[in-house]
N, C-alpha and C positions, 0 to 999 in steps of 0.2 A: 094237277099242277098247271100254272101258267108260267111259259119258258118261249126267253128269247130267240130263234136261231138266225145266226150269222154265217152266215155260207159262200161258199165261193160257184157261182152262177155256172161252172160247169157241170152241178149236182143239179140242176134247177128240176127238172121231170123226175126224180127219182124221188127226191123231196117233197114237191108239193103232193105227189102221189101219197109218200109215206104218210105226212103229215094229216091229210084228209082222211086217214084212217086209225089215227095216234088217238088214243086215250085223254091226251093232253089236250091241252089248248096252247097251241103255237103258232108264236108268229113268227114271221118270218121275213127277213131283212137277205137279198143276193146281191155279193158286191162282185164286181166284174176281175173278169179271168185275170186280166192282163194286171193286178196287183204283185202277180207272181212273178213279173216282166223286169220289173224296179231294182231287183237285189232285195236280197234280207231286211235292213234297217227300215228303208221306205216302206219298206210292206206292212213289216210290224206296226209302221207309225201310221198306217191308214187303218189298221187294224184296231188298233188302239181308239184310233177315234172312232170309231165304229160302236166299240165297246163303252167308250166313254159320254156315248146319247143314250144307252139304254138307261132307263127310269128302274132304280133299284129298288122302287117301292111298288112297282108294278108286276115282277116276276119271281117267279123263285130259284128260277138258274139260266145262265145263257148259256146255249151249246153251242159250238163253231162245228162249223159242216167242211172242217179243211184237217188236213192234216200235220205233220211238222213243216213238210212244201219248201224243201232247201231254205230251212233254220226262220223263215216267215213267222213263224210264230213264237220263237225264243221271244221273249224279254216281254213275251203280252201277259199287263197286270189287271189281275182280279181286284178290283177294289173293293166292292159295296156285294159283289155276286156270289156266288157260286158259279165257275166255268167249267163245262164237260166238253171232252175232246179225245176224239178217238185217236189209241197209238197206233201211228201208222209213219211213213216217210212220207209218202204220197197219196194223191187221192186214187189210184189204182186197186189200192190194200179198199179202201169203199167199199169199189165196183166191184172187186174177186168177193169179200164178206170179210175175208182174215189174213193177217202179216204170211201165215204158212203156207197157203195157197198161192198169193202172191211171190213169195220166195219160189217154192218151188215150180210153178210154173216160167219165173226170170231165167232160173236156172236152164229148165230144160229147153229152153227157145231165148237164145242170145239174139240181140240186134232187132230185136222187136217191137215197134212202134205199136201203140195202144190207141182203139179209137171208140168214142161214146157216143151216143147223140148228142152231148152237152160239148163234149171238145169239138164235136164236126160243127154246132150251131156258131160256137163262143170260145173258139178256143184261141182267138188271135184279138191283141189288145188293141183297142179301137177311141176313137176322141181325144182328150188331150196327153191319156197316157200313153200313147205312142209315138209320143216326144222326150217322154222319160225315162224308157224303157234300157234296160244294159246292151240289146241289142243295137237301138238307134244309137247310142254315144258310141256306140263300140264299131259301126258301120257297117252292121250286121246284117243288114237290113235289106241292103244297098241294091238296084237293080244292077244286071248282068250287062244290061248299056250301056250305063253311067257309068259305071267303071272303065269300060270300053275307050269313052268319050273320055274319060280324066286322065286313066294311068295308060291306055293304048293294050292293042289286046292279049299281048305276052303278062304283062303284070296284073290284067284284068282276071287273066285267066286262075293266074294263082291266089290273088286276092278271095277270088270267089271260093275256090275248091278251100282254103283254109280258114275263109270268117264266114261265109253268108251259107255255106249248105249245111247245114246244122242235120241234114238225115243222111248225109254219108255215111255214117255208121250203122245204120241198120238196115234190113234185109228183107222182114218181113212184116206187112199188115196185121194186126187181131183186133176183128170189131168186138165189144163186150156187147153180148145183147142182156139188157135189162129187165126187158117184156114191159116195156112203157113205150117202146116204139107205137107209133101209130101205124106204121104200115113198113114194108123191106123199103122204101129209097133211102134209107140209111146206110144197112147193110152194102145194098147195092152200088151206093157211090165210094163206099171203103173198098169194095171189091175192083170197082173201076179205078181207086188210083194207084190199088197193088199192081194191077195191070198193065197201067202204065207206066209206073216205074220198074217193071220187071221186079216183084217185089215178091213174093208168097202169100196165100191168102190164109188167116184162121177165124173163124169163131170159134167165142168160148160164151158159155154161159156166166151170167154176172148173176150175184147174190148180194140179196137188199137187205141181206139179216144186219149186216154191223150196222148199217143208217137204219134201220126201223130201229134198234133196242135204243140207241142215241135219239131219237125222238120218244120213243114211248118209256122213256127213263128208265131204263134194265142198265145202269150204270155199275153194278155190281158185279164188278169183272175187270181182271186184267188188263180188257180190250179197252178200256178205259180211263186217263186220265181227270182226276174230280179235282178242280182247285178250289182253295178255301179264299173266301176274303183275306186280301192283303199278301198275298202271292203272286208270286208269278210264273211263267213258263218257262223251263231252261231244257235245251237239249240232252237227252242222254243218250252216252253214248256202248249202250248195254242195250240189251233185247228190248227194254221197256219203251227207247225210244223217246220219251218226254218225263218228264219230270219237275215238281213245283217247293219252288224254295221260297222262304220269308221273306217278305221285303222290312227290311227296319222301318221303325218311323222315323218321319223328319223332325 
């Protein structure tokens, strides 16, 4: 088969890995992290047009290399294609292989920050959409200074502890080693900023089964979403996770 994929550039080594070794012939399209930055609607609608330059006479299905990504992908329509899409909330479920492993590892390690070589390379939104971002409008962003310098340092203080530290809640580092690393400075800079935030350190082994069947078309599974032309993607809110309902004609 000849199959589009459409990815989110935090998979990017795990991918081109997979893919060089795929059965198929794919190409492949990485749109940047920070799409995820936007909210929902925005996302879908760069999504959208993403989907809406691939040449439907040229493949036989586009796969997306994302997962639901806080409802990012609701409303994205299949027109002309077939789209395959892994059920997952996040790209985590990826890098573990399966929703269960992922579940149960949340479970048993609460407040735990996740790190990849893709999030450590690309995981903060960069060029012009880091002017779009819900963080920037929301001032989330904001240096510890500047705040300093506008609200004075009682209100700076709390400004910051309640919009801008967004890892107050969690407690501990886990680098996923993937075995695409080219060498430990990955590992070892995850290690270094468990360090120093007085954080915990884990590794866990990451499993490329669910991204290799999604490239080498093993689509014949639960772990996967198949939409037909003229659908689209709606969230479900049952194990399955995603789900594709008609779109009428106009």
């Amino acid at each position: 088969m000849r199959l589009k994929l459409l990815s989110c550039e935090v998979l990017y080594r795990e991918l081109c890995h997979l893919v060089s070794r795929s059965p198929n012939q794919v190409d492949v399209e990485f749109l940047p992290k920070g799409l995820h930055d936007l909210g929902a609607e925005p996302m879908c609608a760069r999504l959208q047009e993403a989907l809406d330059r691939v040449d439907p006479g040229r493949y036989d299905a586009v796969l997306m290399g994302y997962a639901l990504c806080n409802n990012g992908l609701a409303g994205l329509l299949s027109r002309e294609l077939t789209l395959v899409v892994p059920r997952a909330h996040d790209c985590i479920t990826l890098f573990l292989g399966s929703r269960e492993r992922y579940a149960s590892y949340f479970m048993a390690n609460p407040g735990v920050y996740f790190q990849t070589t893709g999030w450590m390379e690309r995981g903060q939104a960069d060029g012009e959409l880091t002017q779009l971002t819900i963080q920037h409008k929301a001032g989330m962003d904001a240096e510890y200074a500047d705040l300093v310098a506008k609200y004075g340092e009682d209100n700076a203080k709390f400004l910051y502890e309640t919009l801008c530290d967004q890892t107050r809640n969690y407690s501990q580092f886990t680098f996923i080693e993937m075995g695409v690393e080219p060498n430990a400075s990955f590992e070892e800079s995850a290690r270094a900023q468990a360090e120093e935030r007085g954080w915990r350190f884990a590794k866990e082994r990451g499993d490329l089964g669910l991204l290799r069947r999604l490239v080498d078309g093993e689509w014949d599974s639960p772990d996967f979403l198949v939409v037909p032309p003229g659908h689209r993607i709606i969230a479900d809110y049952t194990d399955l996770i995603l789900s594709a309902e008609k779109v009428a004609p106009k």
